[in-house]
C-alpha positions in Angstrom: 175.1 7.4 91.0 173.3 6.0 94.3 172.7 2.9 92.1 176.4 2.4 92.0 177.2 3.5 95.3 174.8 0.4 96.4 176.0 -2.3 94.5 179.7 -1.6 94.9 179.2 -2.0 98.4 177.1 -5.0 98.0 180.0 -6.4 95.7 182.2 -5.8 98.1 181.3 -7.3 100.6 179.9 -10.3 99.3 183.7 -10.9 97.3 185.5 -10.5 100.0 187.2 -12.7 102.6 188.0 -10.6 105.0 185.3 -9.7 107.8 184.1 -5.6 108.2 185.1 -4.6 112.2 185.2 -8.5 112.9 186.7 -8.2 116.5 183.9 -5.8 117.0 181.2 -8.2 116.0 182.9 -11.0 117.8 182.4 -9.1 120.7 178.6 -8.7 120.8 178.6 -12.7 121.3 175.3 -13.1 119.7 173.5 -16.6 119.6 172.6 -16.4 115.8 174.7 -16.5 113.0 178.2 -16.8 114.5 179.6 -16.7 111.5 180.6 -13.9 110.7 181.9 -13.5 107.3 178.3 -15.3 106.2 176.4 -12.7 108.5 178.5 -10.1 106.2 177.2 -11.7 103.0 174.0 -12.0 103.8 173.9 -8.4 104.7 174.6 -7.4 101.2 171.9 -9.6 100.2 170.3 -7.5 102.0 171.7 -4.5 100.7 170.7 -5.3 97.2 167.7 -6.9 97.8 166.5 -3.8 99.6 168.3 -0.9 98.4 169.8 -1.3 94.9 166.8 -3.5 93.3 164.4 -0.7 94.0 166.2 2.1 92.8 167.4 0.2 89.8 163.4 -0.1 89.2 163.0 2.9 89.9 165.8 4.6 87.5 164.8 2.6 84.9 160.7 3.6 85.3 162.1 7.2 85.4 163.9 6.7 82.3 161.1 5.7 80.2 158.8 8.0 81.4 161.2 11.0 80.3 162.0 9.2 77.1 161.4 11.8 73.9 159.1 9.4 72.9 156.6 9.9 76.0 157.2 14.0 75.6 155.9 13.5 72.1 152.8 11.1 73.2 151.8 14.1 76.0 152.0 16.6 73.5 149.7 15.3 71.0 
């Protein structure tokens, strides 16, 4: 459920054109990436390389270790 959670946002806000709380950010007058709706994509970069990629790992390590198949391997 998390795993969805993560990469809908990440979808999100890579897809679309309009800027999260942009007059907020614009603002802040930062020197580094004044673009903003490319500062927003690459923070869902961020978001999957960090947060979804993991726990998709991890979900999917999980899976196969509670597979029937492993139960019946342990048992033996």
């Amino acid at each position: 459920m998390a795993f969805l959670a993560y990469g809908g946002l990440a979808a999100a806000l890579i897809t679309t054109d309009t800027v999260i709380a942009d007059q907020y950010f614009a603002s802040l007058q930062r020197g580094w990436l004044d673009d903003l709706s490319r500062d927003q994509r690459f923070g869902a970069g961020l978001i999957i390389a960090i947060g979804a990629m993991p726990l998709a790992i991890a979900t999917g390590f999980l899976t196969a270790c509670c597979s029937p198949r492993c139960h019946r391997a342990a048992h033996e």
